[in-house]
Backbone bond lengths (Angstrom), bond angles and torsions (degrees), N, CA, C in turn:
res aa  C-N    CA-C-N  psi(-1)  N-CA   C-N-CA  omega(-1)  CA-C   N-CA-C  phi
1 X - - - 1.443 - - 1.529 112.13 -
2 X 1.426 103.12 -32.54 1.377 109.73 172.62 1.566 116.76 -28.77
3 X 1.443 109.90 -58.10 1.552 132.30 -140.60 1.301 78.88 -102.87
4 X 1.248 129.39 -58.08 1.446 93.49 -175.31 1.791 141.79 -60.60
5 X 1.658 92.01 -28.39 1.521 100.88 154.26 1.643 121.50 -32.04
6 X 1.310 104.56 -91.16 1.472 125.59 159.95 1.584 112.55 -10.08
7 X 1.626 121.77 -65.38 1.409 114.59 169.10 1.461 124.86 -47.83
8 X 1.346 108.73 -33.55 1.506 130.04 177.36 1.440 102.58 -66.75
9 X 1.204 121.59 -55.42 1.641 111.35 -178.26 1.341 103.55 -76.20
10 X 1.711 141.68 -24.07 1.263 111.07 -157.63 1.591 89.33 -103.25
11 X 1.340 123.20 6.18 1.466 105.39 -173.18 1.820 95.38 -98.15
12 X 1.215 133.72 -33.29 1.109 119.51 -160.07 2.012 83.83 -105.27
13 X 0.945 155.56 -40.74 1.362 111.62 160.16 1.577 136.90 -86.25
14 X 1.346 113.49 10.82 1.281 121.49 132.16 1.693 131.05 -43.31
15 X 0.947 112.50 -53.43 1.318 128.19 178.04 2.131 113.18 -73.48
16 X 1.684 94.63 -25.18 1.417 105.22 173.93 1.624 100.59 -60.49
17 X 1.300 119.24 -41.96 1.644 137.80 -158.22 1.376 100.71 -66.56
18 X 1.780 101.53 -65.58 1.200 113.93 179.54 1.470 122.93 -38.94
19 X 0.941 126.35 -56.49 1.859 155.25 174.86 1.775 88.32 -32.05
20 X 1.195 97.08 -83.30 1.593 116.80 -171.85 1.240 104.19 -31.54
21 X 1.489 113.43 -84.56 1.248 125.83 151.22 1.218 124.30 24.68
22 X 1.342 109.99 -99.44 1.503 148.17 -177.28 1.678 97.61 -39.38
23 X 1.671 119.02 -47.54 1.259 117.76 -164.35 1.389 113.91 -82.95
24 X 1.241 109.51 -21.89 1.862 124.50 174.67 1.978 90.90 -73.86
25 X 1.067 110.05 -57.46 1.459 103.86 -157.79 1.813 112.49 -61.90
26 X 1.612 98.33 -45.46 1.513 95.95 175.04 1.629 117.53 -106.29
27 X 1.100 124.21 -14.68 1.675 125.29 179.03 1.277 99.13 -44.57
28 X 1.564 87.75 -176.61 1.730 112.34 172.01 1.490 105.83 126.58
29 X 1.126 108.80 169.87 1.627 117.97 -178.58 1.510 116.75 -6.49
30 X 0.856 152.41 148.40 1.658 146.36 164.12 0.987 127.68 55.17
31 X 1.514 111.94 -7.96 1.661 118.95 167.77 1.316 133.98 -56.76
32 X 1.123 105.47 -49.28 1.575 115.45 169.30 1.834 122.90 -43.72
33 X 1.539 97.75 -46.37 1.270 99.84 -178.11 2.065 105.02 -75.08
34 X 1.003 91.19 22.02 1.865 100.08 -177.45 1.676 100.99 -99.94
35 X 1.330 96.36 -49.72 1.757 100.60 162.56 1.067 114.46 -6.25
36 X 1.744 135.67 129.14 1.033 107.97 159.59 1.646 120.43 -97.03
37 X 1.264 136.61 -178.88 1.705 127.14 165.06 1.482 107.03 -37.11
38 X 1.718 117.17 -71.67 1.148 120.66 -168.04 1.361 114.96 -45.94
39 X 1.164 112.17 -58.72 1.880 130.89 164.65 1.935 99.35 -26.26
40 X 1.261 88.84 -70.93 1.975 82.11 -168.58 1.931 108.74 -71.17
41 X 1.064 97.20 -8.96 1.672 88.36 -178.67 1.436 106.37 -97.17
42 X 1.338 120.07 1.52 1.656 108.93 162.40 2.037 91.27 -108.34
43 X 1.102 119.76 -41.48 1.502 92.28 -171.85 1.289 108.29 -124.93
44 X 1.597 109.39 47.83 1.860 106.83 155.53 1.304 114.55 89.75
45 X 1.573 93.88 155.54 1.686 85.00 171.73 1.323 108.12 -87.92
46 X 1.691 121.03 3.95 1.474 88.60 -170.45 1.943 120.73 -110.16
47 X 1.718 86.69 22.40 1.564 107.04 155.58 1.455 102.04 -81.88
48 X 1.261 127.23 -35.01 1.627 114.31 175.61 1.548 104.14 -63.00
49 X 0.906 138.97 -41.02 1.528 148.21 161.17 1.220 106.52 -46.82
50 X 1.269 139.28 -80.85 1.331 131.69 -172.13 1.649 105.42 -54.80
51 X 1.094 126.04 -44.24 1.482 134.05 -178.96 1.701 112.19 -42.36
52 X 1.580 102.86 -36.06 1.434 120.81 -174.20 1.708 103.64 -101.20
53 X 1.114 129.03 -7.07 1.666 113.92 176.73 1.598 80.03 -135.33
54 X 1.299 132.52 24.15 1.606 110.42 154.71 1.334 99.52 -92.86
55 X 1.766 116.97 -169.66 1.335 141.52 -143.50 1.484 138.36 108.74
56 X 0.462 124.16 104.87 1.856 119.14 179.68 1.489 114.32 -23.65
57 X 1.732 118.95 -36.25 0.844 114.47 -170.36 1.711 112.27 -104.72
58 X 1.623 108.81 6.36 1.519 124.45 165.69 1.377 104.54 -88.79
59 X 1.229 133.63 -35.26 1.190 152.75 -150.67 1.941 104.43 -71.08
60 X 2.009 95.58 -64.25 0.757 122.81 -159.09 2.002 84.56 -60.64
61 X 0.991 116.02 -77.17 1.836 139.58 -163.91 1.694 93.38 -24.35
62 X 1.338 97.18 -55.63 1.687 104.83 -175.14 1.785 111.90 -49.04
63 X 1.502 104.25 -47.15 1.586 110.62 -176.89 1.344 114.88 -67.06
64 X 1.661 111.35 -41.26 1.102 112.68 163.90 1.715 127.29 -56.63
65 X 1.093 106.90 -24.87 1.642 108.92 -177.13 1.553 106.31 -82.30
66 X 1.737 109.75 -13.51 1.583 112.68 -167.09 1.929 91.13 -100.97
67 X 1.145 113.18 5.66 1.508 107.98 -175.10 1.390 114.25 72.23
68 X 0.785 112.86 1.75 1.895 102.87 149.52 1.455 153.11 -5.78
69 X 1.428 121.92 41.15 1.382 88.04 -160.81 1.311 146.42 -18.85
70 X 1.407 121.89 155.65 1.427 108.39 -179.30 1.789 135.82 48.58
71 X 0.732 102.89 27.37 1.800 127.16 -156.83 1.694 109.36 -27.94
72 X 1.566 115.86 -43.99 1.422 127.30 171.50 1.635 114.90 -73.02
73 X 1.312 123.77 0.07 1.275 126.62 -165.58 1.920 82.41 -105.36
74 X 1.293 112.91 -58.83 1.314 116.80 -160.26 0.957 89.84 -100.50
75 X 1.316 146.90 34.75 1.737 119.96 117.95 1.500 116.82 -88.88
76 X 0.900 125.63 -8.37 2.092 159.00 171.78 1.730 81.88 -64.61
77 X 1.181 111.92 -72.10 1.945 114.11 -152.26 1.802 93.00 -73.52
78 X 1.536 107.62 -59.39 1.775 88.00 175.16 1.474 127.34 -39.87
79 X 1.409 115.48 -51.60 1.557 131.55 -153.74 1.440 77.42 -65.61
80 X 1.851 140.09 -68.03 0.861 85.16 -142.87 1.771 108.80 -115.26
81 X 1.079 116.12 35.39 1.536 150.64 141.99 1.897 86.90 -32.68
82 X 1.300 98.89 -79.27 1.420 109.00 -143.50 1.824 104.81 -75.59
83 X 1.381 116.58 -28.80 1.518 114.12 176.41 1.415 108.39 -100.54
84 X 1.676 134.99 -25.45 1.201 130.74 148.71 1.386 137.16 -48.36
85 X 1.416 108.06 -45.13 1.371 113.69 174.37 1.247 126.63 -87.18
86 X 1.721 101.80 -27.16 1.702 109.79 161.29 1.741 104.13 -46.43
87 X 1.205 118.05 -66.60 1.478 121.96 -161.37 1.618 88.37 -40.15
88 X 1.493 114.69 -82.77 0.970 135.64 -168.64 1.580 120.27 -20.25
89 X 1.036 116.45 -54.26 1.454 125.70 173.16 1.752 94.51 -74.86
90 X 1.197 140.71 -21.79 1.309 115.59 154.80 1.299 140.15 -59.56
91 X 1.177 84.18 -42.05 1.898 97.74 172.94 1.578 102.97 -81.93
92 X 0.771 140.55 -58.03 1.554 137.29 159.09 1.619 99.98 129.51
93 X 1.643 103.97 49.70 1.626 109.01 -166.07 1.760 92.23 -118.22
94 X 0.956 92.66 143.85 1.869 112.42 -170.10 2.022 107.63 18.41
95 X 1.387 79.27 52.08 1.293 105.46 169.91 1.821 116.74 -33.62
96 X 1.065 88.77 -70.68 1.671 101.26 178.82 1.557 119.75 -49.47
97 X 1.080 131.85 -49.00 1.495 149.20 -171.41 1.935 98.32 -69.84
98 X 1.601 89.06 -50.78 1.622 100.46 -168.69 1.701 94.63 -45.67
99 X 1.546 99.22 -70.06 1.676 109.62 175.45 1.035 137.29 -18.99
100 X 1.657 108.99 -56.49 1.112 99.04 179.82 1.428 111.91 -106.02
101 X 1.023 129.41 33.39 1.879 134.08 150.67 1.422 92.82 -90.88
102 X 1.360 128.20 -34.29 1.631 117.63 -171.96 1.933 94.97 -50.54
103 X 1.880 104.43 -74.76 1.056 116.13 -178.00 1.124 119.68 -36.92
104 X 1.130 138.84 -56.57 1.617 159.63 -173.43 1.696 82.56 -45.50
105 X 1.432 122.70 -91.96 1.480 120.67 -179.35 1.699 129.53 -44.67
106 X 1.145 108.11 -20.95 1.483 107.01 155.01 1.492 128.01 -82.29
107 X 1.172 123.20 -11.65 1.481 143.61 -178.75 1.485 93.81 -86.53
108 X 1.268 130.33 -44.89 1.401 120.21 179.99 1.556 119.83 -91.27
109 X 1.532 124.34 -30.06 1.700 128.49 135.30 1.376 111.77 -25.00
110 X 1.287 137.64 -48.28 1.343 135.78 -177.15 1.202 104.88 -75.28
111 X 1.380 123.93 -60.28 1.553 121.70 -155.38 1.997 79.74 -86.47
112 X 0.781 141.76 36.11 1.769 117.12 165.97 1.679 101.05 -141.40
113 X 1.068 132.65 -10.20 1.207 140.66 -138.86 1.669 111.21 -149.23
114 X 1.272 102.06 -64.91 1.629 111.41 -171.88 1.202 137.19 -120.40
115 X 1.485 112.00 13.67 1.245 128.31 -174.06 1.712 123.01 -72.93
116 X 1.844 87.52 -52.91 2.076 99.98 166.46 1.141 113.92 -59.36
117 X 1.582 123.97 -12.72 1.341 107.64 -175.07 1.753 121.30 -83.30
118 X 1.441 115.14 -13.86 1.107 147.29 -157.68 1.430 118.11 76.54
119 X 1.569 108.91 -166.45 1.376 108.85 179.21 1.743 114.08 -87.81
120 X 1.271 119.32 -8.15 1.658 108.87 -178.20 1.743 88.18 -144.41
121 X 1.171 110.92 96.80 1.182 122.08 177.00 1.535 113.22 -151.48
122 X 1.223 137.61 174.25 1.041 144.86 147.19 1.306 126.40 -69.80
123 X 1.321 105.61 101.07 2.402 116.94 -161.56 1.652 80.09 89.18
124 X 1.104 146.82 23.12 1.650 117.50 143.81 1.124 149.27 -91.96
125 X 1.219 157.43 159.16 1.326 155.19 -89.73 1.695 104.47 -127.34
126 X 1.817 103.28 -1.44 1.574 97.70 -176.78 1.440 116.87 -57.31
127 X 1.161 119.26 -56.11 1.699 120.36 172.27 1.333 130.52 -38.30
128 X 1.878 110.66 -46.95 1.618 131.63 173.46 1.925 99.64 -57.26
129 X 1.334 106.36 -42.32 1.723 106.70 -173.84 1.041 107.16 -56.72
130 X 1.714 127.65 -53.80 1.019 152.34 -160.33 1.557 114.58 -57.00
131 X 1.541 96.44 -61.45 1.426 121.81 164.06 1.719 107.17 -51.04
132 X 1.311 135.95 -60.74 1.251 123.76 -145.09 1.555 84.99 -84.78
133 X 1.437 137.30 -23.40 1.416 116.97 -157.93 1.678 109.07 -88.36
134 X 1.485 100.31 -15.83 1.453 123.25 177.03 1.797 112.66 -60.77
135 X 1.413 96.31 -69.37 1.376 110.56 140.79 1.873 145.05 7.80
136 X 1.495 71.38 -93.59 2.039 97.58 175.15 1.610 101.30 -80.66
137 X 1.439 122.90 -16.30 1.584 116.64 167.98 1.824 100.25 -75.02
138 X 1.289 110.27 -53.25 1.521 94.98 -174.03 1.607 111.18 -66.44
139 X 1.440 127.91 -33.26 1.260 129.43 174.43 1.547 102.35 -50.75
140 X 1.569 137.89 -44.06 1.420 134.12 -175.10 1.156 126.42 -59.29
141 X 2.103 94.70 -49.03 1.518 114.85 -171.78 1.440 106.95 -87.25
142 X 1.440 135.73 -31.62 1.101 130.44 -151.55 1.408 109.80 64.42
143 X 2.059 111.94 165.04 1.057 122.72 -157.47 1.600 107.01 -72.14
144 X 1.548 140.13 0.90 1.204 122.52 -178.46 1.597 90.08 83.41
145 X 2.253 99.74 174.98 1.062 115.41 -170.55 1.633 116.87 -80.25
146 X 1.149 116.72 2.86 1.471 118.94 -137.67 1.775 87.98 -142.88
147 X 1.402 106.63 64.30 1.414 122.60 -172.40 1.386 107.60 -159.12
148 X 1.730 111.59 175.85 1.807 127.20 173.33 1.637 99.03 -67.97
149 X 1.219 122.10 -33.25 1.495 114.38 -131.53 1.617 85.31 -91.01
């Protein structure tokens, strides 16, 4: 039961990663309206939103405005942090490593991004918590029996 737990958490916030992911790697200008209905009526309008201010080169502007070093490098290491390691923790392949770069990058989303807002706010950090503890549990436990690794 163990392992199947574990698949249960790494497939549906795996897939949280992925989502994100996906919208940094291909968004940007006019994307959103590419969305389709079905597309936004299982994951929101505000994947049509991210779809439309993602991009590498939306990505990058934002980090840069948060002081970032290097701003185009680390929207490169998030994007693919977040759609690499999403997969990854799906399949349950170098599970651990994936994890904790997931966590590692949500720990710094909070402290750069979502921290002033508090924890139950609108732009606050409940989801990022949620996410990193999800995370640093699979980084501890590893992927279970019912994985690549």
């Amino acid at each position: 039961m163990v392992s199947l737990g574990l698949l249960v958490i790494r497939v549906v916030v795996g897939s949280i990663f992925v989502v994100h992911g996906y919208a940094k790697a291909f968004g940007g200008a006019g994307k959103g309206a590419q969305v389709t209905p079905e597309t936004e009526k299982v994951l929101g309008k505000g994947f049509t939103e991210a779809m439309e201010q993602g991009g590498i080169a939306n990505v990058a502007g934002f980090m840069g405005h948060l002081q970032v070093p290097n701003p185009k490098a680390a929207a490169w290491a998030l994007t693919v942090t977040e759609l690499g390691g999403g997969l990854a923790l799906i399949l349950g392949w170098k599970t651990r490593p994936a994890a904790a770069a997931l966590a590692f990058s949500q720990g710094v989303t909070i402290q750069k991004v979502h921290l002033p807002n508090g924890l139950i706010a609108d732009g606050g950090y409940e989801l990022n918590a949620a996410l990193t503890a999800a995370a640093a549990g699979l980084a501890l436990a590893g992927p279970g029996a019912l994985a690549l690794d």
